[in-house]
C-alpha positions in Angstrom: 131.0 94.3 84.7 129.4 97.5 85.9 125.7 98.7 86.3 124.6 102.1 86.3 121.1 102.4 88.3 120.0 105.6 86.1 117.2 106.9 88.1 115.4 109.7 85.8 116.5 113.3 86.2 119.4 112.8 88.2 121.9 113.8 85.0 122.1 110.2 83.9 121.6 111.1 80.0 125.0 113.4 80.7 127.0 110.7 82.2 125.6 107.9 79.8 127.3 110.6 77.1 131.1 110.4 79.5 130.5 106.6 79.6 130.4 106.3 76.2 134.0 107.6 75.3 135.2 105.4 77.2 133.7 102.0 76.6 133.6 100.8 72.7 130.0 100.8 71.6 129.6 96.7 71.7 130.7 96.9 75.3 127.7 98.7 76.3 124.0 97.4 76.7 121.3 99.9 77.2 118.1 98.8 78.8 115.5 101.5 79.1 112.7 99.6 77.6 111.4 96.0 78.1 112.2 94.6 74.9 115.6 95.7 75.4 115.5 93.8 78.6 113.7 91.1 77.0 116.2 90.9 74.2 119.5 90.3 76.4 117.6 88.3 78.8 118.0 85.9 76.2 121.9 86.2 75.9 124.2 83.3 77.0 127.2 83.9 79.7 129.1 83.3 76.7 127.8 86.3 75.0 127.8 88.7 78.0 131.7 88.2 78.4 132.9 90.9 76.1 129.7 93.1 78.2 131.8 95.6 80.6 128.8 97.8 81.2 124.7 97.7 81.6 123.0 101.1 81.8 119.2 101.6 82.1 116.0 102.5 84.2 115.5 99.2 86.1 116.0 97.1 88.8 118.8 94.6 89.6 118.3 91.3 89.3 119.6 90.3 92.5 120.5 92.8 95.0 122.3 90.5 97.7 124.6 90.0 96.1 124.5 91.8 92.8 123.4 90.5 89.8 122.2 91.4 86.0 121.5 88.4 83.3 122.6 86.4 86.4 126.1 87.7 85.9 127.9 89.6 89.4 128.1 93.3 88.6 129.5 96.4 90.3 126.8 98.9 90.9 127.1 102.7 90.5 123.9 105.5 90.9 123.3 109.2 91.3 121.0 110.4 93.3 119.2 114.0 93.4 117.2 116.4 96.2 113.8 114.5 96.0 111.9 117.2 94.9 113.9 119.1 92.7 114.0 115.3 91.1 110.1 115.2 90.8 109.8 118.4 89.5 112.4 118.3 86.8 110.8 114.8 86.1 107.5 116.2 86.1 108.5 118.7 83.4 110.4 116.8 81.6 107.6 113.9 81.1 104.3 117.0 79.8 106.9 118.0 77.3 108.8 115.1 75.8 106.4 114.3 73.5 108.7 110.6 72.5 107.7 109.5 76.3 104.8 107.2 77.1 103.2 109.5 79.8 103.1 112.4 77.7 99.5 112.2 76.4 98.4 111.0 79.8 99.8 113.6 81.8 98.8 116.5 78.9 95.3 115.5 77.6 94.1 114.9 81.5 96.0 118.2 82.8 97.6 116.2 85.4 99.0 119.0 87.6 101.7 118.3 89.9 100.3 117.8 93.1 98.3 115.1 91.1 101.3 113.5 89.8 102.2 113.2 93.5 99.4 112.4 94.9 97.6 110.2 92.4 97.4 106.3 93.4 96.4 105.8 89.2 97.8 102.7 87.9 100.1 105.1 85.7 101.8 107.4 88.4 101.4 105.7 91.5 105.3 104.6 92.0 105.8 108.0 90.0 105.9 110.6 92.8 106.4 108.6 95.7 109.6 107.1 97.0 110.9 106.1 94.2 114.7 106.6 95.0 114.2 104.2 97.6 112.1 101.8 95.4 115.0 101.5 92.9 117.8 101.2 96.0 116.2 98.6 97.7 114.2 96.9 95.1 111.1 96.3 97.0 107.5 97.2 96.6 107.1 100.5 98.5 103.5 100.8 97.3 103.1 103.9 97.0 103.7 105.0 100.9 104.8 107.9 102.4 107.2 106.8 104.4 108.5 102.9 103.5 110.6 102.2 106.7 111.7 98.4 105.7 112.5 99.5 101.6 114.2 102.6 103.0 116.2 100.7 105.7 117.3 98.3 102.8 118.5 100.7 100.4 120.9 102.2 103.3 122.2 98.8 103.6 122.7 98.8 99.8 124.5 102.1 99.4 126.6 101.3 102.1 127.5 97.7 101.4 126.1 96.5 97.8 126.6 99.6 95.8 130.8 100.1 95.0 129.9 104.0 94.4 126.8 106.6 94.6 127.2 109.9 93.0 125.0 113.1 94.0 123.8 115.5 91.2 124.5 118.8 93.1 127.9 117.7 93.7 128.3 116.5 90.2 131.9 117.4 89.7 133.4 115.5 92.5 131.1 112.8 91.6 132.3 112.5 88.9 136.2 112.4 89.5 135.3 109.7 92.0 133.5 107.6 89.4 136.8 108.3 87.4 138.6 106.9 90.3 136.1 103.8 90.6 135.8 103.2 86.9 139.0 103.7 85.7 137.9 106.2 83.3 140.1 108.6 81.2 138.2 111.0 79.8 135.2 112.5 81.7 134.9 115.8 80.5 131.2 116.7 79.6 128.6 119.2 78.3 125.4 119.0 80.0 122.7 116.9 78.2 118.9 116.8 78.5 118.7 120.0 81.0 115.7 121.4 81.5 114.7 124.5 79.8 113.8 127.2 82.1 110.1 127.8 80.3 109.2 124.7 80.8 109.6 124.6 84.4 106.4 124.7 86.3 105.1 127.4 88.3 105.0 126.1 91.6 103.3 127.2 95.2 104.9 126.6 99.1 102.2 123.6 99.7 102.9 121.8 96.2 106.6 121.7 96.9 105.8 120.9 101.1 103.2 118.1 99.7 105.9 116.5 97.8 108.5 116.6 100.0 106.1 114.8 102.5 104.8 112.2 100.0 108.7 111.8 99.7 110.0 111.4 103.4 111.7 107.8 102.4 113.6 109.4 99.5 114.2 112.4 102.0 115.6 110.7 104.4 117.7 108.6 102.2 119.1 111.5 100.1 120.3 112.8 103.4 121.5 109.5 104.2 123.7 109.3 100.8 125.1 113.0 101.4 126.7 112.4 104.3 128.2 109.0 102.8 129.5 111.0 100.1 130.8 113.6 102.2 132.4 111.1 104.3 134.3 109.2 101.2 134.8 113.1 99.8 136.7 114.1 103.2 138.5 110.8 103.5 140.4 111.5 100.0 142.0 114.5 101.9 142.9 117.8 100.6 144.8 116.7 97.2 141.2 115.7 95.9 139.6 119.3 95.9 142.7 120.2 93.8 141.8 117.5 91.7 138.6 118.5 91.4 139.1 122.1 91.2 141.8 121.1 88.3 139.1 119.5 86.7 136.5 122.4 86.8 139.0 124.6 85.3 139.5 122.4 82.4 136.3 121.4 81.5 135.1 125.3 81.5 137.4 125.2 79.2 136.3 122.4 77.3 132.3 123.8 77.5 133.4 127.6 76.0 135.3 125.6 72.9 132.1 123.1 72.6 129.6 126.1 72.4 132.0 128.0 70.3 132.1 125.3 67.8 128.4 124.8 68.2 127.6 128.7 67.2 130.0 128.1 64.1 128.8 125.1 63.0 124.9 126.4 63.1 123.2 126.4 60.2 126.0 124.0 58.5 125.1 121.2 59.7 121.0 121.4 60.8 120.3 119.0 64.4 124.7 118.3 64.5 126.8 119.7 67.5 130.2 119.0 66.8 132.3 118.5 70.1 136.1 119.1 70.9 138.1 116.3 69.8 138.6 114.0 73.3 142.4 114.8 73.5 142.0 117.7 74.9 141.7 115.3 78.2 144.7 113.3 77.4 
């Protein structure tokens, strides 16, 4: 059984997509709310047999060694530049009006120093470590600079975690989850981007303030790149012409999606119709 740590903003929602063409639909349980986690919680090991994967926002149940429901699992995570992460987040919470922090952060203009900053009940695991929180799965409480959460979540991407993607090298990522997972099709459009306008605007001390707030994740997301560039280099040369194969074919893939998008417009109001997945195969 697998588990995919989806930390926000780190192109989970696109790979949740990949994932689902290639498990069937009872194979999968989603947890991003508490009833949902509520609601398995109460499944028997019986019941969780024919489960091959667990995706949500939340922590594992046991990370030494890994557990969900109580049953052993093979973990998987991407992880983003720390502040590019908090500001896409940050974005992406004042205008998702379906989110719970969307009134909060709106009707008390909430800029985003004061996401980062604030120690409020509501935001203050929000902008503050909370890479490392999620790798380690300990308490960071809010500080700067965690040093016994962030030594733990090394030792968990090294040794508990069978594979950690990064979100600017999504490609690669992604043909080593392939390799991990034993997926067959992982071509992809890009899901849940963020829109250009609603980006905010931004000064030099916002951005320095968060990445200070943020030295755990900083150093941690430094930590993870060179582990990924380590695994990257160790596949040797025939892996970038896998990877480059792969780029070429799922340009490919993205033109004929958004041509069939254009076409379809107006046909079908709220559908996109997608490329059949054989064009993998």
């Amino acid at each position: 059984m697998y588990f995919f740590l989806h930390i926000p903003r780190t192109a989970g929602t696109t790979l949740n997509a990949i994932l689902a063409r290639n498990f069937l639909p009872e194979e999968i349980i989603s947890v991003y709310h508490a009833d949902d986690y509520e609601k398995h919680s109460a499944h028997s090991a019986d019941e969780l047999a024919h489960i091959r994967l667990i995706q949500g926002h939340l922590l594992l149940q046991s990370y030494e060694p890994p557990l969900m429901y109580g049953q052993s699992v093979e973990v998987f995570t991407f992880l983003r530049h720390p502040v590019d992460r908090l500001v896409s987040e940050y974005a992406f919470l004042r205008s998702w009006k379906a989110n719970h922090l969307y009134s909060y952060l709106n009707e008390n203009n909430i800029s985003f120093r004061q996401y980062i900053e604030s120690h409020d009940k509501m935001l203050v695991y929000r902008g503050k470590n909370f890479m490392t929180r999620s790798i380690s799965g300990m308490d960071t409480g809010g500080r700067d600079y965690p040093i016994p959460a962030l030594s733990r979540a090394k030792k968990n991407l090294e040794q508990c975690f069978g594979f950690t993607g990064i979100q600017e090298r999504f490609l690669e990522s992604l043909v080593l989850l392939a390799d991990f997972m034993g997926l067959t099709n992982i071509l992809h459009e890009r899901i849940n981007a963020l829109r250009e306008k609603t980006k905010p605007e931004l000064n030099r001390d916002d951005l320095a303030i968060a990445e200070e707030r943020n030295k755990g994740d900083m150093e941690l997301y430094s930590f993870a790149c060179e582990l990924f560039a380590s695994r990257v280099d160790a596949k040797g040369a025939a892996f970038q012409e896998k990877v480059n194969s792969f780029a070429f074919l799922n340009a490919k893939y993205q033109k004929i999606s958004d041509l069939i998008e254009k076409s379809t417009a107006g046909e079908e109001e709220g559908r996109i119709v997608r490329p059949k997945d054989s064009l993998w195969k």
